[in-house]
C-alpha positions in Angstrom: 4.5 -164.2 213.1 5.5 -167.0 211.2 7.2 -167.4 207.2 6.0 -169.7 204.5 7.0 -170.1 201.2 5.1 -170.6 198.2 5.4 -171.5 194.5 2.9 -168.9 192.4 2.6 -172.1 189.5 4.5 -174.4 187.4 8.0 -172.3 187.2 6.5 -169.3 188.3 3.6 -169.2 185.6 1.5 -166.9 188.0 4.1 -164.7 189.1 3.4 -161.8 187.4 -0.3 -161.9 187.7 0.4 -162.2 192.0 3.0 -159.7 192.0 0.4 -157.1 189.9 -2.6 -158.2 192.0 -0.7 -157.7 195.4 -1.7 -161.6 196.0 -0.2 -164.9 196.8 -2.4 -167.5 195.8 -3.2 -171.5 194.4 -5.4 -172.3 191.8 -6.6 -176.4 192.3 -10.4 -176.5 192.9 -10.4 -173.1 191.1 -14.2 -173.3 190.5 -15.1 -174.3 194.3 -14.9 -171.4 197.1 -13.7 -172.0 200.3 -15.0 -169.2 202.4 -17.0 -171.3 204.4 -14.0 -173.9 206.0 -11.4 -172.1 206.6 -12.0 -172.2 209.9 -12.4 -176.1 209.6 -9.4 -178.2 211.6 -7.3 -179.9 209.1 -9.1 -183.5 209.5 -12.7 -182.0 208.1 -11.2 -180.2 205.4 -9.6 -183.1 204.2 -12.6 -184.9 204.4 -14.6 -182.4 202.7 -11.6 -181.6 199.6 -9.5 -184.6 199.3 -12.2 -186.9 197.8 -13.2 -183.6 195.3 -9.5 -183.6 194.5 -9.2 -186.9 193.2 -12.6 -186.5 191.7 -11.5 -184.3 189.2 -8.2 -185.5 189.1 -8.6 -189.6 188.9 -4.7 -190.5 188.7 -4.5 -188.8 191.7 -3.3 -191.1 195.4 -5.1 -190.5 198.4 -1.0 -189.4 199.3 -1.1 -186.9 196.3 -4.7 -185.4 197.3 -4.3 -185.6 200.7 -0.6 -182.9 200.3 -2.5 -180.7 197.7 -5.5 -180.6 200.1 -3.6 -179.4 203.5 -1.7 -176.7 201.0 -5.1 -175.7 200.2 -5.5 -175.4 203.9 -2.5 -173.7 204.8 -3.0 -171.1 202.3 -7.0 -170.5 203.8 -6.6 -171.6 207.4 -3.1 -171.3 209.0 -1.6 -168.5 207.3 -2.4 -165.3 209.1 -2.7 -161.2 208.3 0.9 -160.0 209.6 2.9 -163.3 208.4 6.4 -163.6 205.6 5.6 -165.1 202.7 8.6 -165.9 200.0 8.3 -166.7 196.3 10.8 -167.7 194.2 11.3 -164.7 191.9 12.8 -167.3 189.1 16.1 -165.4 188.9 17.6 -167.3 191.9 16.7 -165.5 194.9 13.2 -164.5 196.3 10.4 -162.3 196.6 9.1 -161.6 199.8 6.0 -159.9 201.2 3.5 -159.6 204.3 0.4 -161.1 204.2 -2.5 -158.3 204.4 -5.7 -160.1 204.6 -7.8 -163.2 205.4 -8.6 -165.9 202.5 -9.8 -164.5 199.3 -11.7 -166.3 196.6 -11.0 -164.5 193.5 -12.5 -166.3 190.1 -11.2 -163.5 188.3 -7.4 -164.1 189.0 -6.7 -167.2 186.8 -4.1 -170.0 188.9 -4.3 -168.0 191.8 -8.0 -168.0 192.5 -7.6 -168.9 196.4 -5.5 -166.1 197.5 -4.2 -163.5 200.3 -3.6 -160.3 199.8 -0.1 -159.5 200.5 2.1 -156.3 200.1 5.6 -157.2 198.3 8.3 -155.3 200.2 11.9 -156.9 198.2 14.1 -160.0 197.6 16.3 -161.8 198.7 19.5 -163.3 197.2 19.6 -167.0 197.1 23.5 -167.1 197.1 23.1 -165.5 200.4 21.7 -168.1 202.6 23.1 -170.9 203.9 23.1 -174.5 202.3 20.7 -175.9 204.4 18.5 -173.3 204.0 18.5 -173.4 200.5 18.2 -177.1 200.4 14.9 -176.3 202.5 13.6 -173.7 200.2 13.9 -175.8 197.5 11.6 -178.2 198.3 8.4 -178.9 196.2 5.7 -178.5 198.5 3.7 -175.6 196.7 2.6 -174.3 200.3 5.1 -174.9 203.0 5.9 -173.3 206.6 9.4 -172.7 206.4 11.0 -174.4 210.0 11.2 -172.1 212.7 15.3 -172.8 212.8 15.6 -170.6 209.7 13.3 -167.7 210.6 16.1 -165.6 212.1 18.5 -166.5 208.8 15.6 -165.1 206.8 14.8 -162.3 209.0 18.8 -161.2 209.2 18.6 -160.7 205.2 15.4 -158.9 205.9 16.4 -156.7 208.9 20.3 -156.9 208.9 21.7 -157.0 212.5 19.6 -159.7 214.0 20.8 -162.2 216.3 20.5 -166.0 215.6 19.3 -167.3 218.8 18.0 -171.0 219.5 14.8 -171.4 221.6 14.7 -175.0 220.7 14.4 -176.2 224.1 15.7 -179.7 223.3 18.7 -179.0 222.1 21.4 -178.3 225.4 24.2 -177.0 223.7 24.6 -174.3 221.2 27.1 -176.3 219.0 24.1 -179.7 218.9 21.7 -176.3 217.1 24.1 -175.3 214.9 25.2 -178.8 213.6 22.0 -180.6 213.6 20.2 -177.8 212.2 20.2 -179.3 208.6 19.8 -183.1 210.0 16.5 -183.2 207.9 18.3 -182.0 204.4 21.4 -183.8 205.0 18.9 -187.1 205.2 17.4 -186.0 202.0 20.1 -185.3 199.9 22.5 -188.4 201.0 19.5 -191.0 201.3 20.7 -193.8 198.9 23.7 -193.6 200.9 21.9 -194.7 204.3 20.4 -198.3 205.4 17.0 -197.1 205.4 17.4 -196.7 201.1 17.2 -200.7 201.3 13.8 -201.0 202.0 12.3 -197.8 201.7 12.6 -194.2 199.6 10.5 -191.1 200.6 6.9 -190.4 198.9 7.0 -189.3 195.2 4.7 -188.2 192.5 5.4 -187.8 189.3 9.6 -187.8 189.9 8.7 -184.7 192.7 9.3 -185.5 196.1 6.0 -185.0 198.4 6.9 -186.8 201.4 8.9 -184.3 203.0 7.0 -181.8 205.5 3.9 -183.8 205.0 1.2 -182.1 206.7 -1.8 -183.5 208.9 -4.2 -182.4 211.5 -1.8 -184.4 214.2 1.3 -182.5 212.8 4.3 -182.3 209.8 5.7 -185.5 209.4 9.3 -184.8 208.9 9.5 -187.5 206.2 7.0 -189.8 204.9 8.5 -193.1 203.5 7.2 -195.8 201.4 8.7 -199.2 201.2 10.4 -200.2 197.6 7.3 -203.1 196.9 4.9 -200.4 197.9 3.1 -202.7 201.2 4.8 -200.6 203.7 4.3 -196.7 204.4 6.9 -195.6 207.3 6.9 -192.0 209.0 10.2 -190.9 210.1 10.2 -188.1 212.8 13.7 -186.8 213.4 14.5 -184.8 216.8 17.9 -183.3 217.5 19.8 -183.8 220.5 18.1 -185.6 223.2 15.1 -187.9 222.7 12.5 -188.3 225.2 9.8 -190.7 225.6 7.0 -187.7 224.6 8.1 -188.5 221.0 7.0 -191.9 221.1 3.3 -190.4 221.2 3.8 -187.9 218.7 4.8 -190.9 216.5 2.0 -193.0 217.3 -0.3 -190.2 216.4 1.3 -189.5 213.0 1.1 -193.2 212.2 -2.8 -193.3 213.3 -3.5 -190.5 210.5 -1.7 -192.4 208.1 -3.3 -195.6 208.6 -6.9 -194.1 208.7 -6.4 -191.3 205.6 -3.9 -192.8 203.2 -2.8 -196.3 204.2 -5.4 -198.2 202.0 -4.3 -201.2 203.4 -0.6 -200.6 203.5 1.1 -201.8 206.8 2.4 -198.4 208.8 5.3 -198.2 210.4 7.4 -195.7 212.3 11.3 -194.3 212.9 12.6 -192.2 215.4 16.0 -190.7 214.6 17.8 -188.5 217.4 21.0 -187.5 218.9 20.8 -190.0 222.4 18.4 -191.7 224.2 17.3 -192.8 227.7 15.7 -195.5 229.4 12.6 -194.0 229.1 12.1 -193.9 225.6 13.3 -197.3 225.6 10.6 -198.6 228.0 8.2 -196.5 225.7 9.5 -198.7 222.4 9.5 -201.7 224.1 5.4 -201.3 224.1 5.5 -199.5 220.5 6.7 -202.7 218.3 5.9 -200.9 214.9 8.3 -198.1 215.9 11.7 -198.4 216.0 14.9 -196.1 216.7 17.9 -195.2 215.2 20.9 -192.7 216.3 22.2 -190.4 214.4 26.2 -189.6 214.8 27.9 -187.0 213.9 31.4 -186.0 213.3 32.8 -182.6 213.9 37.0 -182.2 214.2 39.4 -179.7 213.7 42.6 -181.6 212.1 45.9 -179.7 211.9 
């Protein structure tokens, strides 16, 4: 099982028609059925919907297509019968539902044409999650996986009693989980604040930010930068607690899919962030010139 979240139109504008329809649901390429990829790998449906995208939308970047695209993808491809969706309910909290069905074209069901059919179960009150859980939710994406970190926050509101265990297997100590949990939104939210604001600021359209949990068929980039005179896109993978040399790869890969799909001639660059490194990833980096690596720090003391 997994849980995604997903906003049902501009401030809710297909809410009602989901929630009385028993679907979740997007409406871009309403007219265009996609029945016959949604067993495609992310790469090929890009290839195949990202161009169609910015057909019929011309002010659209190949960044801007390329996010609507892989929601369009989520919602048909990786979403499957038995997973949590939540919807904001536009009251403060959420909606929340199982998904019942494989993708659904449904013409008839204006702004939610490409749909699942779902069974809504009950809410949940906003003012009863944590900050950084919040701060997640609140993202823009209009299709996103919610990180795995929060699934048993979301599943104690749902089923009260359960335990919040990490399997994160690169985090050693309990404490490194629960502090660097919310590394990600504290990054967001205090970004002018850091060096990196200098040079760079994540992807926006439109004054939304769409960098953030920016998916591709090699992954989620954890944040996707672009430089302030626009000849430099950087993606920024951060990784709690210790870093090892495997990430270096993972980066690499990232940065290939940027350079091929949405580049158009922009140098790429990458950042690691982490807890502590070793001398492997070091060895690693010292081959990887376009990818540098920066260490977080926290700060955690009880004061009389």
């Amino acid at each position: 099982m997994a849980i995604f979240k997903i906003h049902l139109g501009n401030k809710g504008c297909n809410l009602e028609a989901a929630r009385q329809h028993n679907v979740i649901g997007v409406g871009w390429l309403a007219d265009t059925d996609l029945s016959g990829f949604t067993k495609n790998q992310l790469r090929d449906f890009n290839d195949k919907f990202r161009p169609l995208i910015r057909q019929r939308h011309p002010g659209k970047t190949k960044i801007s297509a390329g996010l609507n695209s892989g929601n369009l993808w989520v919602l048909a491809s990786k979403i499957q019968v038995g997973d949590l969706v939540l919807t904001p309910d536009m009251q403060g909290g959420y909606f929340w539902a199982t998904v019942e069905s494989e993708y659904m074209y449904r013409p008839d069901l204006a702004g939610v044409e490409h749909c699942r059919q779902v069974s809504w179960k009950g809410s949940i009150d906003k003012e009863a999650l944590s900050q950084g859980l919040q701060n997640s939710l609140g993202s823009v994406m209009t299709v996103m996986t919610v990180k795995e970190e929060y699934w048993p926050e979301i599943m104690n509101q749902i089923e009260p009693g359960s335990k919040i265990i990490s399997t994160d297997d690169e985090v050693e100590e309990p404490y490194e989980f629960a502090l660097e949990v919310h590394l990600e939104d504290f990054l967001i939210q205090n970004w002018d604040a850091t060096k990196l604001a200098e040079k760079y600021k994540p992807v926006t359209e439109d004054g939304e930010l769409v960098g953030r949990q920016y998916p591709t068929d090699a992954g989620v980039i954890d944040i996707l930068c672009e430089s302030h005179d626009g000849k430099e896109l950087l993606v920024v993978e951060l990784k709690k607690g210790r870093v090892s040399d495997k990430v270096v790869g993972q980066t690499l890969r990232y940065m290939g899919f940027v350079d091929q799909q949405l580049a158009d001639g922009k140098k790429v660059k990458g950042l690691i962030i982490g807890g502590s490194d070793d001398k492997n990833l070091q060895y690693s980096l010292r081959m990887s010139p376009d990818i540098t690596y920066m260490k977080y720090q926290l700060d955690f003391r009880l004061i009389d």
